[in-house]
C-alpha positions as CSV (number, residue, x, y, z in Angstrom):
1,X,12.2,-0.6,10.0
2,X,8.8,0.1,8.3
3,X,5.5,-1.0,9.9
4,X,2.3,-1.5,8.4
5,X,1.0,1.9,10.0
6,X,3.9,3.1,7.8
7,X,3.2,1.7,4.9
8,X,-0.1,2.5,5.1
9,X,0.2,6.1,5.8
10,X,2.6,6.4,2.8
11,X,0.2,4.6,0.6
12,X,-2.2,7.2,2.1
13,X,0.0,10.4,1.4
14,X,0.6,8.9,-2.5
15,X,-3.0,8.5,-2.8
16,X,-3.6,11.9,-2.1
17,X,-1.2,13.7,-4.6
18,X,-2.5,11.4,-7.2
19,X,-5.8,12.4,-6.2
20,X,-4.8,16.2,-6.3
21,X,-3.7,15.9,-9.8
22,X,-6.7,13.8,-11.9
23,X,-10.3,14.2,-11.5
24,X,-13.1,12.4,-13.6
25,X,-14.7,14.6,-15.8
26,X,-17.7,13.6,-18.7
27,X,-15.0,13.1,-21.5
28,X,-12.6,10.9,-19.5
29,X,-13.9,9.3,-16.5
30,X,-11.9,7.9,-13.5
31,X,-10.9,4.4,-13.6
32,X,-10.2,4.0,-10.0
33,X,-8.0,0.2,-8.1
34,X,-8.6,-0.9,-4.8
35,X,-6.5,-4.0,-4.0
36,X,-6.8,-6.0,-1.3
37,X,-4.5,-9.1,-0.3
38,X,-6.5,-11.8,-2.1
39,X,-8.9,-9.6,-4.3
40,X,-8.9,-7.0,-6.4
41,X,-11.3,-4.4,-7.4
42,X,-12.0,-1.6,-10.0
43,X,-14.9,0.6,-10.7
44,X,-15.3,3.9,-13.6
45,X,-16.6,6.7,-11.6
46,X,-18.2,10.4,-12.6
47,X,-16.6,12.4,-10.0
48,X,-18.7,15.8,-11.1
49,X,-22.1,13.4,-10.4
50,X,-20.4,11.6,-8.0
51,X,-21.7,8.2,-8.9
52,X,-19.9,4.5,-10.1
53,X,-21.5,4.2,-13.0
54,X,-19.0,0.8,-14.0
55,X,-17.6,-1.8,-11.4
56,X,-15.6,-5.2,-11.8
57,X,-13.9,-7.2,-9.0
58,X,-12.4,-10.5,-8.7
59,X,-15.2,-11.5,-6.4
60,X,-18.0,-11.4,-9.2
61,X,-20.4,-13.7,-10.6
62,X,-18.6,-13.7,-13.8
63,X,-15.4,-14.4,-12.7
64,X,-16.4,-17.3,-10.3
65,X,-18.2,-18.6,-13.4
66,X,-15.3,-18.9,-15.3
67,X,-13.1,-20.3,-12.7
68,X,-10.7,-17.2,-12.5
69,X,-11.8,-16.0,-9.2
70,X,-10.2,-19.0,-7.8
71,X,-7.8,-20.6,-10.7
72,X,-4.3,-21.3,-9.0
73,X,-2.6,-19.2,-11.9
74,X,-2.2,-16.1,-9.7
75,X,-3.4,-12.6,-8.7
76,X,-2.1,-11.0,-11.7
77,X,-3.7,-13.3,-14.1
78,X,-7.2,-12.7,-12.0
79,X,-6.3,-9.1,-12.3
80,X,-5.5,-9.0,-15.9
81,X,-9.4,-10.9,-16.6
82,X,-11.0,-8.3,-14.2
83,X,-9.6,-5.7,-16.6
84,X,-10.8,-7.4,-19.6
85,X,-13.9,-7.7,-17.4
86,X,-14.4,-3.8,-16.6
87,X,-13.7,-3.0,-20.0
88,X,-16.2,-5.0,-21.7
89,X,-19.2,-4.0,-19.1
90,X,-17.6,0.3,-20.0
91,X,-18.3,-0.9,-23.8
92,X,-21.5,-2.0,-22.9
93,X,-22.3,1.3,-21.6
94,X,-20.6,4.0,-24.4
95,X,-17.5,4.4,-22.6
96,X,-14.0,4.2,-24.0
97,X,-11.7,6.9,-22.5
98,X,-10.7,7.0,-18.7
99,X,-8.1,8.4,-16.9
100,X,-6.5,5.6,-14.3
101,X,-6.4,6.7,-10.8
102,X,-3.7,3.8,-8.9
103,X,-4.9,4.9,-5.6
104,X,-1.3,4.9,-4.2
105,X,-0.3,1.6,-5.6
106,X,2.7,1.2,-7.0
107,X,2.0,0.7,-10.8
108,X,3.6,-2.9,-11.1
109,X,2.1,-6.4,-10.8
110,X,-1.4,-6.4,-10.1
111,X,-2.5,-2.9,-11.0
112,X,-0.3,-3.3,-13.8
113,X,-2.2,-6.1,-15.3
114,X,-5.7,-4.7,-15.1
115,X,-4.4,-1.3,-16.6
116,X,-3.3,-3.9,-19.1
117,X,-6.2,-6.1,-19.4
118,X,-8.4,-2.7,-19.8
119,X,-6.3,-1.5,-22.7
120,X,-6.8,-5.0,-23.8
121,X,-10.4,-5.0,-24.0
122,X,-10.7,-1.2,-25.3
123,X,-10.1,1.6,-22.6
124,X,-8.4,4.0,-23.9
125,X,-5.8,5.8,-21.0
């Protein structure tokens, strides 16, 4: 049987070896996924600076604005707008290419759709 401390460490131990193999550099940032149970969040970071220079989650003003944040249609869908979200602040700012760090996640569902809903609003990965 597998337990959360399990599951966790696994996720851990993935995260790692993805971690090992893609770095952001100045030509193609890190698009880095943290998902939680009921949110999710994603941010473009400069790992040689070392700073977040793009951040989206579920959680902001934005999305509560539109109603996404807290529309009945599903995580997915709120994960596919934060995408579209992320993308459009990166435009904003000059960037277009990123690398997509899943943290350990499993690329299905959630981090699926906001990989998705970023290409949809003009990341290139």
């Amino acid at each position: 049987m597998i337990t959360k401390k399990d599951a966790r460490l696994a996720r851990e131990r993935r995260r790692k070896r993805v971690r090992g193999k893609i770095s952001g550099t100045q030509e193609r940032l890190r698009l880095c996924v943290f998902r939680s149970s009921a949110h999710i969040y994603a941010q473009i970071i400069d790992d040689i600076e070392g700073h977040t220079l793009v951040a989206a989650s579920s959680l902001d003003k934005e999305m509560r604005e539109t109603g996404d944040a807290a529309s009945k249609d599903g995580k997915a869908v709120r994960a596919l707008a934060v995408g579209k979200l992320l993308a459009q602040r990166a435009k904003d700012k000059g960037l277009s290419k990123v690398v997509f760090d899943r943290a350990g996640y499993l690329y299905h569902g959630r981090v699926k759709a906001l990989a998705d809903g970023a290409r949809e609003g003009g990341l290139e990965f």
